[in-house]
C-alpha positions, 0 to 999 in steps of 0.5 A: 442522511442530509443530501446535501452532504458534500460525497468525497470522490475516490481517490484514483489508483496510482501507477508505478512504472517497473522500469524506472520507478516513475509514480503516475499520480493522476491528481497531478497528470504527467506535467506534460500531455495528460491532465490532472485528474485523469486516471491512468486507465484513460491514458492514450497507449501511446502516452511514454514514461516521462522518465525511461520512456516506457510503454504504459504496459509497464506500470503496475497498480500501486493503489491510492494515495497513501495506503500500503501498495499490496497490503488487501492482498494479503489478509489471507496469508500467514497465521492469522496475524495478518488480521490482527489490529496494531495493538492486538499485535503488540499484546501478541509480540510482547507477550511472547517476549515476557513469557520467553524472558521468564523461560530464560530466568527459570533457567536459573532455578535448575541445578 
């Protein structure tokens, strides 16, 4: 491995605030008092909400940028679905409509 390769940083969680809706992106900072780049965890406690005004305790972890907010979690749920990639669920889904249709035409068979 090349030592030189340039290591990508990881991209800091956002906060949504559960009042209003407001996004803490911390690659953009509030616009105001914090800085970009600052993750949400150094965020004095006196930092408000620029939109409602709410205390930093009223944000909750959305992850990082562009990834499904919650989705890690929720592997374990369900019937196993959940750990399908897209295309096995198409297989999946597709499937179970082909064999329903040729239940519905067998329909036709009875008398």
């Amino acid at each position: 491995m090349n030592t030189e390769e340039a290591v990508q940083p990881q991209e800091l969680d956002q906060y949504e605030c559960r009042s209003c809706g407001y996004v803490y992106e911390p690659s953009k900072g509030d616009g105001r008092k914090i800085a970009p780049g600052t993750a949400f965890t150094e965020v004095p406690l006196t930092w408000r909400c620029p939109v409602c005004g709410a205390k930093p305790t009223q944000f909750s972890n959305i992850g990082p940028k562009g990834t499904a907010s919650g989705f890690k979690e929720n592997y374990g749920f369900g019937l196993g679905a959940n750990t399908l990639t897209g295309a096995q669920k198409n297989v999946l889904i597709f499937s179970a409509l082909a064999l329903g249709f040729i239940f519905f035409l067998s329909l036709y068979g009875l008398r």
